[in-house]
C-alpha positions as CSV (number, residue, x, y, z in Angstrom):
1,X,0.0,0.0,0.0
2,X,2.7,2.4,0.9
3,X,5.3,1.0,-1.1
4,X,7.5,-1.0,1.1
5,X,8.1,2.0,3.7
6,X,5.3,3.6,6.3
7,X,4.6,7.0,6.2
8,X,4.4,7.0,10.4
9,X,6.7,5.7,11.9
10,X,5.3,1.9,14.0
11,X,7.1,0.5,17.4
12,X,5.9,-2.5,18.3
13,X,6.2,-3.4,22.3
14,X,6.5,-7.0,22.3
15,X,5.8,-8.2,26.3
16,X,5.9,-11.7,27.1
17,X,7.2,-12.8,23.7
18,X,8.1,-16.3,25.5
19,X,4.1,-16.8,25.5
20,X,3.3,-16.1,22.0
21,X,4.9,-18.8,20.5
22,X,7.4,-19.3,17.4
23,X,6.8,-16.5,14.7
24,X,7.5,-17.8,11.5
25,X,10.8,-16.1,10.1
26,X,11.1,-13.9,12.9
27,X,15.1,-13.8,12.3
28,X,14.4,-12.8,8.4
29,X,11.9,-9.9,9.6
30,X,14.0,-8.1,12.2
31,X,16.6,-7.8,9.8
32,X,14.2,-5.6,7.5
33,X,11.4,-4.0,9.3
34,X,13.6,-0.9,10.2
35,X,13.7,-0.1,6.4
36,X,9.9,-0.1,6.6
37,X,9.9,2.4,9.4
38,X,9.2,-0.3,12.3
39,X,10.7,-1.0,15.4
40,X,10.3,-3.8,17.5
41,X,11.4,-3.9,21.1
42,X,11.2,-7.8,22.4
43,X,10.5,-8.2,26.0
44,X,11.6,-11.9,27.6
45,X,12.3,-13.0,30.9
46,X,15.1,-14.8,30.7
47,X,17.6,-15.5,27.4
48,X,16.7,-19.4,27.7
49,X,13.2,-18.5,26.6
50,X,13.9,-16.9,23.0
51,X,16.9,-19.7,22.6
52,X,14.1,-22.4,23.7
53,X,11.9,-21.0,21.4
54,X,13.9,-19.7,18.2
55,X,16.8,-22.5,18.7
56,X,20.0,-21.5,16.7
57,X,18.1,-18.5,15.1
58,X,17.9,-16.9,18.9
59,X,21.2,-15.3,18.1
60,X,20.5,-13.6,14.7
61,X,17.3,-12.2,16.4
62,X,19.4,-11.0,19.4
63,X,21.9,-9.8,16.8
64,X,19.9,-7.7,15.5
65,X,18.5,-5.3,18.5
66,X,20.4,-1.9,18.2
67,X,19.8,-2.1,22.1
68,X,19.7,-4.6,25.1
69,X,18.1,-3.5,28.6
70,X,18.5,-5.6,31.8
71,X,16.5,-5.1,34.1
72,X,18.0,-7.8,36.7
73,X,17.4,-11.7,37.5
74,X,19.0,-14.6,38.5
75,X,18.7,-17.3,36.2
76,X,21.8,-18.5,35.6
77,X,22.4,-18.9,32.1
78,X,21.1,-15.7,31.4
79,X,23.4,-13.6,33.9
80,X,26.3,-16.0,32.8
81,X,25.9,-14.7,28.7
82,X,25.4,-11.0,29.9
83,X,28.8,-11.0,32.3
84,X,31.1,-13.1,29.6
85,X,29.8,-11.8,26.3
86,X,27.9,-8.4,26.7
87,X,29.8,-6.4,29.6
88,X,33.1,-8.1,29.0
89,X,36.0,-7.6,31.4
90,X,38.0,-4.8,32.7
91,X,41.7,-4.3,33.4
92,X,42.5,-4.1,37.1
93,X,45.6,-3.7,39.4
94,X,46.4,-6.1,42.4
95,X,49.3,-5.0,44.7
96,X,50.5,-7.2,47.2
97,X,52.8,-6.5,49.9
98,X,55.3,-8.7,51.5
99,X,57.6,-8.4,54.4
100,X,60.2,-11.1,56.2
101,X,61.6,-10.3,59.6
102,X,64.5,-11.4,61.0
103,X,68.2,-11.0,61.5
104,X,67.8,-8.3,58.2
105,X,64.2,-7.6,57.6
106,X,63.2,-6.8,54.2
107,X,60.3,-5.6,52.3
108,X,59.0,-6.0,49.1
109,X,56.2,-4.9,47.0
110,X,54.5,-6.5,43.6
111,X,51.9,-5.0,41.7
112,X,50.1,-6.9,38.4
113,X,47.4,-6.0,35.9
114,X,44.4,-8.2,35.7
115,X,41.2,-9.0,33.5
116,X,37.9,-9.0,35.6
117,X,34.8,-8.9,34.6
118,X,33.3,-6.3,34.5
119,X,30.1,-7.5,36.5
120,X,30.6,-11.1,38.1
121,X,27.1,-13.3,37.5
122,X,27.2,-13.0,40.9
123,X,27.0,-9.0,40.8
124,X,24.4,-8.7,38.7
125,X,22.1,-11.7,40.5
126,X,22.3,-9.4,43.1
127,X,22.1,-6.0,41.3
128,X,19.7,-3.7,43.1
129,X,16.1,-3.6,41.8
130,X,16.3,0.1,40.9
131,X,19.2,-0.2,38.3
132,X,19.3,-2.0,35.4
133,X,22.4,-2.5,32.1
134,X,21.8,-0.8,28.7
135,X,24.0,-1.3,26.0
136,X,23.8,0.5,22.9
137,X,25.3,-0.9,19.4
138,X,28.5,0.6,18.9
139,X,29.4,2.2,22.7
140,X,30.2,0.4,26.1
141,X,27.2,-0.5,28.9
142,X,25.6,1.8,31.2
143,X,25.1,0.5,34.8
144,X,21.6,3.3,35.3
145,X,19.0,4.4,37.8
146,X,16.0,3.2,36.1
147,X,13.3,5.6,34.9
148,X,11.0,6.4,37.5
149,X,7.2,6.8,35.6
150,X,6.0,8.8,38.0
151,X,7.9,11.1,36.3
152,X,6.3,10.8,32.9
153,X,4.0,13.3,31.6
154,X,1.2,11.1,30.9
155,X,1.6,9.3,34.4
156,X,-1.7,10.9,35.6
157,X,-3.3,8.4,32.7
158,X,-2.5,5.6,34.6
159,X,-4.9,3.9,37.0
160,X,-1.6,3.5,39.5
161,X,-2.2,7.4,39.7
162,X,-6.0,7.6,39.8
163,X,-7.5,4.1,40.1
164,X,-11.0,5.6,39.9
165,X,-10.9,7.8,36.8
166,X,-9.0,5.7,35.1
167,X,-9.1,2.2,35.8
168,X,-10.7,0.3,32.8
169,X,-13.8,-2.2,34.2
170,X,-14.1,-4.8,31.3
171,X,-16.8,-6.4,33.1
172,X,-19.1,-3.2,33.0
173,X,-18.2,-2.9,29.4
174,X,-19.5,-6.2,28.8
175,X,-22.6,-6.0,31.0
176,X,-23.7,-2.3,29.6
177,X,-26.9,-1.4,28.0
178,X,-27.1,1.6,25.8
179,X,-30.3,3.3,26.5
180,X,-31.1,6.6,24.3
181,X,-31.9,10.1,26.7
182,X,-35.1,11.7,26.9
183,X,-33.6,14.2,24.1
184,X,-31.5,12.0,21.9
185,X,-32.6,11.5,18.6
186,X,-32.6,7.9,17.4
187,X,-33.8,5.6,14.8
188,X,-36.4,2.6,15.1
189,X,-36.3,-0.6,13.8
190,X,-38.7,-3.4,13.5
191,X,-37.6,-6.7,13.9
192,X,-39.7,-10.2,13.7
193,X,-38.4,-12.2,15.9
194,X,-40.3,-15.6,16.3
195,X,-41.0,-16.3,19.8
196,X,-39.2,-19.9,20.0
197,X,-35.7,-18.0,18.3
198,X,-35.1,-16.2,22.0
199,X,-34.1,-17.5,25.3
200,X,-34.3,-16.2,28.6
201,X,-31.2,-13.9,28.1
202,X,-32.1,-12.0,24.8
203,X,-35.1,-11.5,26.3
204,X,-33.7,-10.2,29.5
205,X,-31.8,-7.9,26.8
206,X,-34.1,-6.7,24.9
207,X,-36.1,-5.2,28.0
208,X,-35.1,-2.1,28.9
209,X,-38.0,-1.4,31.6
210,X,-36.0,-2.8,34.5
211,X,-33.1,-0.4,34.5
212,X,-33.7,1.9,37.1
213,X,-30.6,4.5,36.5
214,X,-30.4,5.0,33.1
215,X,-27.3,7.1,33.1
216,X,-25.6,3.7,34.6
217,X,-25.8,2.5,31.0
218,X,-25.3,5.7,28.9
């Protein structure tokens, strides 16, 4: 329809992706939706769960994301991948200090330069629930606060912030009968109906007389 590319651009916010199941080619699409002006930000609990799922395409899918968040855990494997592949290690200095006494006492000091990681697995198991690990394509990780939402414009939206305004009740959805007001113009229709078609409940429907607060239902 548009040629290929979207006029607007389309992010798609992918939660629980471990419980949607195996999308066909999803290794081939990630690779070429950003040329059609769509994003897609894939939200798993764990690593295991996309390579259970995807098998040995898991890492051309995880290839492909221009960004990785995490937002803590423990599971094992998962922590294990993130501290040996993603943060990698860092070059530290160990000094240790020795000393003899005796008839001539003597002293000596050694200093050597180490790899460490830069976060153990067991670091980031216990990594504080208010910080989380972005890593960007092309630059080093960010240990980071995470965002607090309170501080989001549209916050006051939520029904965290005002359960009673904004709280969506799918059950009243369901359950609601539009009745027209006294000054609302309408149209009428006449339907035959045979009497043996309805049960108890389109019946119950269809009968508007026991409502006794209309605006309920408006």
């Amino acid at each position: 329809v548009h040629g290929g590319r979207l006029p607007h651009h389309v992010r798609v916010l992918w939660d629980e992706a471990a419980n949607t199941g195996q999308v066909p080619q999803l290794e081939k699409l990630v690779a070429v939706i950003r040329s059609r002006e769509v994003s897609l930000c894939l939200l798993y609990q764990q690593l295991a769960q996309c390579k259970a799922i995807y098998d040995k395409h898991a890492e051309t899918i995880l290839g492909n994301m221009d960004s990785v968040v995490f937002l803590g855990g423990r599971e094992a494997s998962t922590i294990k991948e993130i501290s040996e592949n993603w943060l990698g290690k860092a070059t530290i200095s160990m000094q240790t200090d020795s000393r003899s006494r005796g008839q001539s006492e003597s002293y000596s000091q050694n200093t050597q330069r180490l790899g460490r990681e830069l976060m153990t697995p067991a670091e980031l198991a216990t990594m504080p629930g208010d910080k989380c690990i972005l890593q960007l394509r092309g630059l080093p990780p960010f240990f980071s606060p995470k965002y607090d939402l309170k501080r989001h414009p549209n916050y006051r939206y939520t029904a965290e912030a005002d359960k009673q305004k904004n709280a969506f009740d799918l059950d009243r959805l369901i359950n609601r009968r539009r009745r027209p007001g006294l000054n609302e113009a309408c149209t009428m229709y006449e339907v035959a109906v045979p009497d043996d078609a309805l049960t108890e409940e389109d019946e119950d429907i269809l009968n508007y007389d026991d409502i006794d607060d209309p605006d309920a239902f408006a």
